[in-house]
N, C-alpha and C positions, 0 to 999 in steps of 0.2 A: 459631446466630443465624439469625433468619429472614430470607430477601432475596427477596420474592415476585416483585420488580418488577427482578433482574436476568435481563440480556439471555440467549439462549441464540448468539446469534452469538460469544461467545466474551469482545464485550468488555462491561463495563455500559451498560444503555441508558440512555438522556435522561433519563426519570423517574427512575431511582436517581441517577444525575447532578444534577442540576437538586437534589434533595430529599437527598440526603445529603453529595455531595461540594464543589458548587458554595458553599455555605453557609460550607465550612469551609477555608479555603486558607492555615491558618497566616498571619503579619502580614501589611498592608498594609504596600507598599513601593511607593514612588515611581520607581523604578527597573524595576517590571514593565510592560514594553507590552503584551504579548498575554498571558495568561493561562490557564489553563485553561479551554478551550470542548467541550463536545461537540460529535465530530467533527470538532476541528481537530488536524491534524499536530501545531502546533509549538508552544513558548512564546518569547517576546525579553524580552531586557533590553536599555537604553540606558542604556551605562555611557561616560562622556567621549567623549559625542558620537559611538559608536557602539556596534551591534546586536550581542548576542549573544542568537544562535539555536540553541535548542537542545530538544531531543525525547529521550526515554527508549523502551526496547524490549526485549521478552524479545529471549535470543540463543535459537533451535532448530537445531537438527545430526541431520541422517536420515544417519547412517553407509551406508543402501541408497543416497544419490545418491552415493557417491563421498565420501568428507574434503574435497576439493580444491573441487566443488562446491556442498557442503553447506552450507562455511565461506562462500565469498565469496555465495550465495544470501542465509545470514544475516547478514552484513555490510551488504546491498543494502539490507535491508530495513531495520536502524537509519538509514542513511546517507540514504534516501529519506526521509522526514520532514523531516528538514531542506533538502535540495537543492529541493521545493515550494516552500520558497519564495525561490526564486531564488537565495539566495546559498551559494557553493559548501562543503560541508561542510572541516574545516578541524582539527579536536580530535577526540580518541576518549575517552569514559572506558570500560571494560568490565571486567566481573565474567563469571568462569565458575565456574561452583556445580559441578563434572565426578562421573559420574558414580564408582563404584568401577572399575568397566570397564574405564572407558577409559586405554589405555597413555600412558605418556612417548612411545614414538613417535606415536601417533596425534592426542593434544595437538599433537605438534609441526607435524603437517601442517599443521592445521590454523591454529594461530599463524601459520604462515609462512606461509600462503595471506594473512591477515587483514594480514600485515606487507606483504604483496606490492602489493595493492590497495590499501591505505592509501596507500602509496608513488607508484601509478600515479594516484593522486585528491588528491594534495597533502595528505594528513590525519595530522594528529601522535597518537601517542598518548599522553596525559599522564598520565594515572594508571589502576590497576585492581586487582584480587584476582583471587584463583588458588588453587583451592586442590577437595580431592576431600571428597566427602561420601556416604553411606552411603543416603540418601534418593534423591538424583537421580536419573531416567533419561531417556534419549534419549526427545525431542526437547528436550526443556527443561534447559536446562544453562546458565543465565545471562543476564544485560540489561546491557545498554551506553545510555549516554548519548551523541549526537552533540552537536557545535557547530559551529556557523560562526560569522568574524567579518566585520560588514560593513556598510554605510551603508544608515542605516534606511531613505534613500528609495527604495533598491534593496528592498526587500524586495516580496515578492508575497503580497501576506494572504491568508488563506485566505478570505475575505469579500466576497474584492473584486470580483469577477464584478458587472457592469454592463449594465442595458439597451441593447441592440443590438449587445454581444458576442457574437461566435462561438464555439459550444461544439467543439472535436475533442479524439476519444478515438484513442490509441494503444495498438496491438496489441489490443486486443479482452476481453469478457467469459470468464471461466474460465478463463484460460490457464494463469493457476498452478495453479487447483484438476487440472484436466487434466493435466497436466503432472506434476504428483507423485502423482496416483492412478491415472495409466497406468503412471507407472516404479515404483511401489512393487508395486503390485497386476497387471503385464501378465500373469503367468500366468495367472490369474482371467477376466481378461478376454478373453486368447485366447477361449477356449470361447464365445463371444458374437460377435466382432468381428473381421473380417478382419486379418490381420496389417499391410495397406496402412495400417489407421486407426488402430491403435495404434503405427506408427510415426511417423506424423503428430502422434496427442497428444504421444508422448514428447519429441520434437522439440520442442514449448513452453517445454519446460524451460528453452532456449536465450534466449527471451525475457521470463523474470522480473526483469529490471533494467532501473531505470529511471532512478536515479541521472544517469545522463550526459544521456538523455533529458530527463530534467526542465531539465538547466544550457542546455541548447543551448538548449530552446524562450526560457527566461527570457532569453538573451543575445539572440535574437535579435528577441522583444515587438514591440511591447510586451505582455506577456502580465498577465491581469490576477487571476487565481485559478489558483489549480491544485490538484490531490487525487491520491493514488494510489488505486487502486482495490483496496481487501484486504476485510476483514468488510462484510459485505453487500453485497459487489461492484458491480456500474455502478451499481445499484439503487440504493445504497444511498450510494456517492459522488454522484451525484446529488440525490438530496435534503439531503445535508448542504452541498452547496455552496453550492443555491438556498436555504435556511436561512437559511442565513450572510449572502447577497447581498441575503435579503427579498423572491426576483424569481421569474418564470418563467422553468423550462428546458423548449424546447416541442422536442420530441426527433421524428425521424425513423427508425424504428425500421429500414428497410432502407438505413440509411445508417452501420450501426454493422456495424464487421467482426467476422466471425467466423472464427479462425484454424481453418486443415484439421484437423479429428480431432476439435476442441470439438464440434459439434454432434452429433457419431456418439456420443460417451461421454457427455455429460450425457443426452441421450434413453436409451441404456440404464442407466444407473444412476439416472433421475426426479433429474436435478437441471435447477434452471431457471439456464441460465448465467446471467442477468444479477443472481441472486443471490450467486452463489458468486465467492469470494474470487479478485481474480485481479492478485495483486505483478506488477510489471511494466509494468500499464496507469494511465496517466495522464489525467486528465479535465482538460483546459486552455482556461478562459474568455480569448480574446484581442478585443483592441480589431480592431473590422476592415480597417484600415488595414495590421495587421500579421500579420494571416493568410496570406498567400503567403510572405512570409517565414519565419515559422514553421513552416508546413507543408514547405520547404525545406530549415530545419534541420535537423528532424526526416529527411525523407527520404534527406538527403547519411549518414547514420547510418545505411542501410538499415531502418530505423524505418517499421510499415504507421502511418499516420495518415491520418483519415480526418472532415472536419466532419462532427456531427451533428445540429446543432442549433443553439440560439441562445437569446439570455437575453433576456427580455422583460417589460415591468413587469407591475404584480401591483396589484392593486386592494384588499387588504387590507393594513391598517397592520403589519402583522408577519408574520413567517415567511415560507415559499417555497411553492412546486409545483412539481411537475413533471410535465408533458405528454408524453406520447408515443403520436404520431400523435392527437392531443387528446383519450383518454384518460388520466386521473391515474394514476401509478404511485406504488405506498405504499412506505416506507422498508419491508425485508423484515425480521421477527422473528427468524428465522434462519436462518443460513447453512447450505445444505443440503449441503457438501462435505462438513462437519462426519457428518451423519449417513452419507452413503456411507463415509468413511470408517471409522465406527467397524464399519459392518455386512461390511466387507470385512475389515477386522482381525480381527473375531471368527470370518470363514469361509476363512479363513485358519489359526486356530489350532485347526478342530476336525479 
């Protein structure tokens, strides 16, 4: 089948969206609040007077980070979808497709990691499958469905960014892509880059969750949008926020941090970090009444946050922009981690 007009960022873009998927969403139901949107985390239902929020996600497992980190990395990442928008994840469903590979004990780590953190995040797990297949390989071994339950006035749409809101981003552009292509790839990289700046990247790895990040900023708001930063990183959470919101983001480009070692490794591998995927960081439109408080919450978590910006109206009846330093920044076509990665895997295997 041909799909001329999927994305190379990994997920489908707008136009396939919009023209193949958008059209077709199985019945209406009166019971769907948010829906499938490109570029939104989540979907809710209101079912007797309260929300159920909930988001689906491949599970990925890199046995190089470690079982123990691997698991709750990919944990973070179903779990982050939902915690955007404010209410705190709550249900697990998950499926693991496992590889032929992989052992009963190495499963086990990993379950138990998954049982450990569920536990420290209040989140039940209700149902899943299990089971080995013949096809699968590391990274791709499975998708979980998160949920929360919880009052829909609580909820933070991904929409809802407002003129004269305050834009701050946490932890910074490329963290994760850094992070996993310093610790996968460091030998490679040695030969290039002092050992100081590849322990810097590696060190990011530390901060690709954002889960807890996301609950604190929402409890302590008023917070009025929020996004995790993964395919097409700032860049690209960016545009999809202002989309949604219909507004300008008029962005201060040396107001956005850059964690130690990011900038040393995207310069030598030609990636632009503000493209590249980076779990971890959070882009949160707050009312500004509630920005010092928030930027608090955030910091009592040793969390870097930092304002960048600000949401401003838009003189066109639809869609968004976004400004930085009052040049427009395009939503990016593709994620460029994607390409260093594959060309370090192949030099790698010759």
């Amino acid at each position: 089948m041909d799909l001329p007009d999927v994305s190379d960022l990994g997920k489908i873009d707008r136009q396939f969206f919009d023209r193949r998927v958008a059209p077709n969403l199985g019945a209406d139901r009166d019971d769907v609040a948010v829906g499938p949107q490109h570029g939104v985390d989540f979907g809710v239902l209101e079912i007797g007077g309260q929300a159920l929020v909930t988001a689906t996600d491949p599970i990925s497992i890199m046995p190089q980070l470690g079982l123990e980190r691997a698991a709750r990395f990919a944990l973070d990442l179903v779990l982050a979808d939902v915690a955007v928008s404010g209410i705190p994840p709550s249900h697990l469903s998950i499926c693991f497709t496992l590889p032929e590979t992989m052992t009963d004990e190495e499963f086990a780590t990993v379950w138990e990691t998954v049982h450990e953190e569920c536990v420290d995040l209040g989140v039940a797990v209700v149902t899943g499958h299990t089971a080995r297949y013949s096809d699968p390989s590391h990274p791709w071994v499975g998708a979980a469905t998160a949920m929360a339950v919880g009052d829909p006035d609580a909820i933070v749409r991904p929409d809802g960014a407002r003129p004269g809101d305050r834009l701050l981003l946490t932890t910074g552009p490329a963290v994760e892509s850094v992070g996993l292509l310093s610790t996968l790839f460091g030998d490679q990289l040695e030969a290039e880059l002092s050992p100081d700046v590849i322990d810097d990247a590696q060190e990011r790895l530390a901060e690709v969750y954002c889960v807890r990040d996301a609950l604190a900023a929402a409890a302590a708001g008023p917070v009025t949008a929020m996004h995790d930063v993964t395919e097409g990183g700032l860049a690209g959470a960016l545009n999809e926020m202002a989309d949604g919101a219909g507004a300008r983001f008029s962005i201060d480009r040396e107001a956005v941090p850059m964690r130690p070692g990011v900038r040393a490794v995207c310069e030598h591998l030609e990636i632009d970090p503000w493209a590249a995927t980076s779990s971890g960081s959070l882009l949160v439109a707050v009312d500004p009444e509630g920005i010092d408080g928030v930027v608090a919450a955030l910091e009592d978590r040793d969390t870097v946050v930092a304002e960048i910006g600000r949401v401003e109206p838009i003189d066109e009846a639809s869609g968004g922009e976004v400004l930085v330093d009052g040049d427009r920044l395009a939503h990016p076509t593709v994620d460029p981690s994607w390409r260093a990665y594959a060309e370090l895997a192949d030099a790698a295997n010759d």
